[in-house]
N, C-alpha and C positions, 0 to 999 in steps of 0.2 A: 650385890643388890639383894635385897628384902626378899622372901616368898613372896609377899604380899604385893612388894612391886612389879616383881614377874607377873605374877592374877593380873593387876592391874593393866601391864602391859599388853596382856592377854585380852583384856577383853577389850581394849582401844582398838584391838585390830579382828576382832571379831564379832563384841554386840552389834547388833541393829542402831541400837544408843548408846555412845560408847560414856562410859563414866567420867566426872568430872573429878574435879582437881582437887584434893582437899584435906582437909587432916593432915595427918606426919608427912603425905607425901609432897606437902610444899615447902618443905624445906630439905630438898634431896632436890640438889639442884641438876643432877645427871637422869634424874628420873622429868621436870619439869621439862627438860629439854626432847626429851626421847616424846615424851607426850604432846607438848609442841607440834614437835616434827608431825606425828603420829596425826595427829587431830588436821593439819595442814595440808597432812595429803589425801586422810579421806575428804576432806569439803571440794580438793580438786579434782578429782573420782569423783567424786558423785554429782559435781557441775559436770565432768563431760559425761556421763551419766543420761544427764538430762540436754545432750547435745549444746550444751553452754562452753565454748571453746575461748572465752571471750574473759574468763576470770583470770585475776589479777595473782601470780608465781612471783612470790616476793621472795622467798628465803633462797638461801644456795646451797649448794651440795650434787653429787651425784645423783641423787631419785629426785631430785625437785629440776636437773638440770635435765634430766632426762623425760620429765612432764614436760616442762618446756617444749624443748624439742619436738614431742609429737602434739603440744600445741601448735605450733609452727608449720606443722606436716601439714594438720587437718585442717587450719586455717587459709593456709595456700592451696588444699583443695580444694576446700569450698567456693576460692574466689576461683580458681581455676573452671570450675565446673559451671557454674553461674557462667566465667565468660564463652565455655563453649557451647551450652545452653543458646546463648546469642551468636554462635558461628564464627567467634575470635578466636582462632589459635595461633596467636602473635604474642602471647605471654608465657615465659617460662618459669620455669619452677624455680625459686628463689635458693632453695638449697642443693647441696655439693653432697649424691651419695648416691648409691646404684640404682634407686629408685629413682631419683630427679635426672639422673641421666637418663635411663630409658623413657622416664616420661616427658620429658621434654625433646629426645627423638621423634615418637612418637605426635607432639604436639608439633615439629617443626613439620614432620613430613604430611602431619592433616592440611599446613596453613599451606604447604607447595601446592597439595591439591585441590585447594580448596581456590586458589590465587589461579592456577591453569584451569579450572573452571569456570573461574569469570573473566579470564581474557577470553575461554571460548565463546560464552554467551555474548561477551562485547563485539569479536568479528563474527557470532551467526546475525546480531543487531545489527550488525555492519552492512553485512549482505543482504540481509533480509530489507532495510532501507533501500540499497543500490537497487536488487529488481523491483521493489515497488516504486522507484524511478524510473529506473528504464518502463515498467509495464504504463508506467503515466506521462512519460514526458519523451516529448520526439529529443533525439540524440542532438541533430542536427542546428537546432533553435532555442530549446529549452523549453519552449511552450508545451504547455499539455496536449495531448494528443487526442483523435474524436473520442475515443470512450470517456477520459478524462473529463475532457471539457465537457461530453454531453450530462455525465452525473455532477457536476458543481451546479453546470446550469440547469440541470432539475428541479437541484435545490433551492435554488435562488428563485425561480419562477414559483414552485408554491409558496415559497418566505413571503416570496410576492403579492400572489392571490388573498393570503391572508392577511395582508394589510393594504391591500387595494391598491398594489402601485402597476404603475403600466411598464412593461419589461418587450426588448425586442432583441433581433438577432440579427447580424452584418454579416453576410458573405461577401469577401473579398478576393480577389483573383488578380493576380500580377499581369497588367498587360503586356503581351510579345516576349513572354518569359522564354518560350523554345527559343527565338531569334537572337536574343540576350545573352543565350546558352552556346549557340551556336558559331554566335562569333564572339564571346570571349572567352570561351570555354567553361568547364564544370564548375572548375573550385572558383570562379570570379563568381560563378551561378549560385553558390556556396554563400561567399561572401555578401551577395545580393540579397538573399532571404533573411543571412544574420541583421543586414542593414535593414530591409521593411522590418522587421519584426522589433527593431531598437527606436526606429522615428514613432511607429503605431503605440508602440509600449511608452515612451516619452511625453506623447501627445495625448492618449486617453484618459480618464478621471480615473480616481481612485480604484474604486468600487469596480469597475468595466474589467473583464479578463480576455484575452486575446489565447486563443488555440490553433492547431494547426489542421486543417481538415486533409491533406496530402499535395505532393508537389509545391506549386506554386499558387496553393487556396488555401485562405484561413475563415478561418470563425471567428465573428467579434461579440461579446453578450455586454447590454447594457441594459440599467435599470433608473426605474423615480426618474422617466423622461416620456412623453406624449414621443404620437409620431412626428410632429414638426420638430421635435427637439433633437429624437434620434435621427432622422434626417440631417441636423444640422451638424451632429457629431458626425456623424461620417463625412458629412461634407468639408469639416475642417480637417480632421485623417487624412481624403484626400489629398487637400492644399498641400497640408504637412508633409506629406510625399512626394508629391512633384515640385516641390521647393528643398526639397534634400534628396541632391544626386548623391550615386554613389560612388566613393572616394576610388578611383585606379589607377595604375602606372602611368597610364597613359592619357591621364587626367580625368574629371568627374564625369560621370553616366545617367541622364536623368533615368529617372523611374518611375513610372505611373501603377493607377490599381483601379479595378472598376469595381464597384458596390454597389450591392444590392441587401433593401431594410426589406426587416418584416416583423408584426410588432404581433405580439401572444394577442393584445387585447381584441384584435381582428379575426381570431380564431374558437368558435364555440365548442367548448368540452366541457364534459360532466366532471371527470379527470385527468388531472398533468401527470403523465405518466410518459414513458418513453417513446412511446407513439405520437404523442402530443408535440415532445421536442422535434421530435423527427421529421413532422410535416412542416412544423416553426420552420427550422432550415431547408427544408421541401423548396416553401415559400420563397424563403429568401436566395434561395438558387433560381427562384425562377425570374425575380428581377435580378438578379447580379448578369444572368445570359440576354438578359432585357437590354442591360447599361453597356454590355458586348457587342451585342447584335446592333447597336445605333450608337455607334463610335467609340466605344471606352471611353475610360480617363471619366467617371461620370457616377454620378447616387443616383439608381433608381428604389423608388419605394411601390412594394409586392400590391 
């Protein structure tokens, strides 16, 4: 080969702009080729250069075979990276070399801890649900319990206020529950409360929620009803109870309940606030011992 081709060669691989093709040297076909080559790989240098990984390695050979490949490399890390950017490390490295092995170690044992991280967060959700059950709902029944209930129906009473509906509150108390207790024992006692709590829950509207104030006394809230009208809901409650005994060995057990209404609209505050509720059910404890004290089995209104 030429001096001239050597120059030539020379500066394909070292100007800034490498010289073009021309003269004697296109017809020196070992020299077209080398320059080819030459001109081929700086335009792929200098796309990854410009972090272009995305150009197109058409010739073959050893140095184009070996672009390639760290095309390959840096392309599967970019997507690699991008996916753990997003907290995916469930993809491994597509190539077979000391590298993809340890990175791909590495990326399995991120995704183990990454995967024992969210089954941990899934049982603290777990638990963290169960005591805010338990702290809201009696074990026994399912019903909410006084604090429960008395913050729903807080709510509901201002919802109320502000849209001008008339809202009131049923104390209930199971008549002769000790005696019920005493001769058929705890767990039939058991059974006894699951059954009120399944006829009342059966028989009230939608909208109405049923609580458990302690023992054998509940809370009833209902709303968008006058007092002749909550009067009549508990009156049909009631019926619905002493028309559904409860089922035993030894055949059915009727069940009665005394209630006592008392309606917010009867009550002057500036504010419904806790106090508010509080004397609500005040009230209606003081007819539901009203409907006790003059026979059970009876609606009286506060």
């Amino acid at each position: 080969m030429s001096n001239n081709a050597l120059m030539h060669i020379k500066r394909l691989l070292t100007d800034s702009y490498p010289p073009s093709l021309e003269g004697e040297f296109t017809g020196n076909a070992e020299l077209v080729e080398i320059h080819n080559d030459i001109q081929a790989i700086r335009e792929i240098l200098a796309a990854f250069a410009d972090d272009n990984f995305s150009v197109k390695i058409k010739e073959s050979g050893v140095v184009f075979d070996s672009l390639r490949t760290v095309q390959e490399h840096v392309n599967s890390v970019f997507i690699l990276m991008r996916l753990v950017e997003q907290g995916n490390f469930s993809r491994g490295y597509p190539l077979t070399n000391s590298f993809a092995i340890a990175f791909n170690r590495m990326m399995s044992q991120f995704d183990s801890v990454l995967s024992s991280i969210k089954d941990e967060k899934k049982a603290l959700q777990a638990r963290e649900s169960r005591l805010k059950y338990l702290a809201d709902y009696d074990p026994l029944t399912g019903l909410m319990n006084r604090r429960a209930f008395m913050e729903q129906a807080l709510a509901k009473l201002r919802m109320a206020a502000l849209n001008g509906e008339s809202c009131g509150i049923v104390m209930i108390d199971i008549d002769y529950f000790k005696k019920f207790n005493d001769t058929y024992g705890h767990l039939a006692g058991d059974a006894a409360l699951k059954h009120f709590v399944k006829v009342i829950s059966q028989a009230m509207r939608k909208d109405d929620f049923l609580g458990r104030y302690g023992g054998e006394e509940f809370m009833f809230f209902f709303c968008k009803a006058d007092k002749q009208t909550g009067v009549a809901i508990a009156e049909r409650l009631r019926e619905k109870l002493v028309n559904s005994p409860v089922p035993m060995e030894g055949g059915p057990v009727s069940l009665a309940a005394s209630f006592g209404v008392a309606m917010a609209s009867d009550m002057e505050a500036t504010v419904i606030d806790e106090k508010f509720i509080e004397n609500l059910i005040h009230n209606a404890d003081i007819a539901l011992y009203h409907a006790k004290n003059t026979g059970r089995n009876k609606v009286v209104v506060f």
